[in-house]
C-alpha positions in Angstrom: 26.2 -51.3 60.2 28.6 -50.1 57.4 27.0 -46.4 55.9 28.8 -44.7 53.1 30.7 -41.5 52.8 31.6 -40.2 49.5 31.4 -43.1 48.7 33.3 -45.0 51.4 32.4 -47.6 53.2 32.9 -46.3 57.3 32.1 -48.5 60.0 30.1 -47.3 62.8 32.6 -45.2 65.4 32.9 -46.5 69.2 34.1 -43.7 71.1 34.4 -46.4 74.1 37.4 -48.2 72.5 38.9 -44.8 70.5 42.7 -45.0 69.7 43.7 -42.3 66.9 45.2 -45.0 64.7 41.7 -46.2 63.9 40.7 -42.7 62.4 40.7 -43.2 58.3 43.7 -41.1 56.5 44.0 -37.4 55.7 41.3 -37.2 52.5 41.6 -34.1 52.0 44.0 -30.8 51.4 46.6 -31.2 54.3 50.2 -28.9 54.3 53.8 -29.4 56.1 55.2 -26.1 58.3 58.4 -25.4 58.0 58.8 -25.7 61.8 57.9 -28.7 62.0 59.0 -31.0 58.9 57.7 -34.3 58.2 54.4 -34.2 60.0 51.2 -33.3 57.8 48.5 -31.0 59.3 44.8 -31.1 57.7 43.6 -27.6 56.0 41.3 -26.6 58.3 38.9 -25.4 55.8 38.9 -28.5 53.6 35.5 -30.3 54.7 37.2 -34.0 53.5 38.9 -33.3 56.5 36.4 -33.9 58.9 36.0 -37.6 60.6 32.8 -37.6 62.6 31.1 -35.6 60.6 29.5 -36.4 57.0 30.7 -33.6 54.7 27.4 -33.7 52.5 25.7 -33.4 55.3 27.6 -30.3 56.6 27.2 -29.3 52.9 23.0 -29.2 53.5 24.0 -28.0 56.9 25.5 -24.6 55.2 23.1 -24.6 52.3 20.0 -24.5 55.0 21.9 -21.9 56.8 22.2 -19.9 53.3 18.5 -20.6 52.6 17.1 -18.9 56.1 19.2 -15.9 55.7 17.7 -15.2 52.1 14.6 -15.6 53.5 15.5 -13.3 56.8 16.9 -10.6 53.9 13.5 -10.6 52.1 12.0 -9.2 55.8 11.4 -6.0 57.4 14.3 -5.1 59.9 11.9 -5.4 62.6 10.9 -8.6 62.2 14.0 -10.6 60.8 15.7 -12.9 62.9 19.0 -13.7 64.0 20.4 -17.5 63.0 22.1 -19.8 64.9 24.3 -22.7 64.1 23.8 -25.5 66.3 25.9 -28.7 66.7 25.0 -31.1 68.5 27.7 -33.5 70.1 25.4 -35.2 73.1 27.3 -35.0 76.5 25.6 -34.0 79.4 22.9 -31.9 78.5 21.9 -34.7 76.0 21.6 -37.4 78.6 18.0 -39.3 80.0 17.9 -42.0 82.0 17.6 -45.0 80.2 17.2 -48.4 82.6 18.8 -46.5 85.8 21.5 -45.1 83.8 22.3 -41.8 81.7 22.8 -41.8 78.2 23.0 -39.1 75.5 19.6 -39.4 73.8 18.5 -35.6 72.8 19.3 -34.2 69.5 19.8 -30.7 68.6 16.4 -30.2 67.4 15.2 -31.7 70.5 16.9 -29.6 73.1 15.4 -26.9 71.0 12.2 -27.1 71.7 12.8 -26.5 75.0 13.9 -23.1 74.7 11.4 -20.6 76.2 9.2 -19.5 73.1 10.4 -16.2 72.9 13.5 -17.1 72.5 12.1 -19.2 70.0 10.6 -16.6 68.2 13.5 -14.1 68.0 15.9 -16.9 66.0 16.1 -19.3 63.5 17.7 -22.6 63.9 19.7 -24.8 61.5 21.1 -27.8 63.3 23.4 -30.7 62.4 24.2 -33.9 64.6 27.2 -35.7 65.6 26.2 -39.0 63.9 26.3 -41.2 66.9 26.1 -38.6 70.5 28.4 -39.4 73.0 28.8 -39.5 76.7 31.4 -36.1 76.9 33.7 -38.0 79.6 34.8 -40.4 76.4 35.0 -37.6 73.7 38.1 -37.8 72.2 40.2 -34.4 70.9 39.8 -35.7 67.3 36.1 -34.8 68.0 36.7 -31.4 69.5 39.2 -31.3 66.1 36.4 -31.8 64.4 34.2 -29.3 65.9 36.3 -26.7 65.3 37.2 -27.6 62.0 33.5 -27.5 60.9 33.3 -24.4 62.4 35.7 -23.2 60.1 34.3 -24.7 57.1 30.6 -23.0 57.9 32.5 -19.8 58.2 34.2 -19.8 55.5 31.8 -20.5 53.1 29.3 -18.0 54.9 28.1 -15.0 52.3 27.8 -12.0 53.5 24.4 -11.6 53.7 24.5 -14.7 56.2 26.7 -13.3 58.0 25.1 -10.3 58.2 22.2 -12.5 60.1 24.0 -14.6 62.1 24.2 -14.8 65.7 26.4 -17.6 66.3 27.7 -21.3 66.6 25.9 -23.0 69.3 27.6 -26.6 70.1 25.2 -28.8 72.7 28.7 -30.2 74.7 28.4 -32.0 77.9 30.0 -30.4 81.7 33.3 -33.2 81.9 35.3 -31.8 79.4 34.0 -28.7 78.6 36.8 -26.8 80.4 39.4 -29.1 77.1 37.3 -28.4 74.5 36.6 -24.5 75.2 40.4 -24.4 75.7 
């Protein structure tokens, strides 16, 4: 089923047959380095950049992140909370057993909820979702690309005063390339 991003039409991904050639073109700001002519790199703080991920959705994404730390500002400094970024990818610590076999199934927000209440009490969660979650073992370094660059986006954009509440990126990644994508 065909969605729509900025208004173009973008199949559904399979990370199961990936080859890069089937990632759309550069649509955003990209530059050329003088040591290595001819080959264009994508701004990493240009959110048309991103592949996997929606950019209007990583545009709520920073908005909601912007809207808890106004409201963690307007609180005593006892009782404000730290915020954390989570994205979620799927991978390992997403997966359930789904007719003898393990599949990616949990979102952010549900891995959440199984965090021990006082940790749930001490922070306050914005989360966005890879749009389709993925077995780790098949995610390809575009995807980890586009981790990082959304990353970068987030932080770029971050006022101060959410940075001056902010705890961290949390990305839900599964165990079989973890050691890659850290790297």
């Amino acid at each position: 089923m065909a969605k729509t991003v900025l208004g173009i039409p973008v199949e559904e991904f399979d990370f199961t047959t990936y080859n890069p050639s089937m990632l759309p073109p550069h649509a955003g700001k990209t530059y050329e380095l003088a040591t290595n002519p001819g080959v264009l790199f994508e701004d990493p703080f240009d959110v048309l950049n991103l592949k996997f991920f929606d950019p209007q959705e990583v545009h709520g994404f920073h908005l909601s992140l912007e809207h808890k730390a106004h409201n963690q500002a307007n609180k005593d400094i006892g009782s404000a909370k730290k915020i954390i970024a989570v994205i979620g990818t799927g991978g390992t610590i997403a997966m359930v057993k789904e007719n003898g076999e393990l599949v990616p199934r949990l979102d952010s927000e549900q891995l959440l909820k199984t965090l021990p209440g006082p940790s749930q009490d001490r922070y306050e969660v914005v989360s966005i979702q890879l749009a389709k979650m993925i077995d780790s073992s098949v995610m390809p370094p575009d995807v980890i690309a586009d981790i990082a660059l959304l990353t970068s986006v987030v932080w770029a954009k971050m006022s101060e005063n959410l940075k001056k509440h902010f705890a961290g990126f949390l990305i839900t990644h599964g165990t079989d390339t973890m050691e890659y994508s850290s790297a």
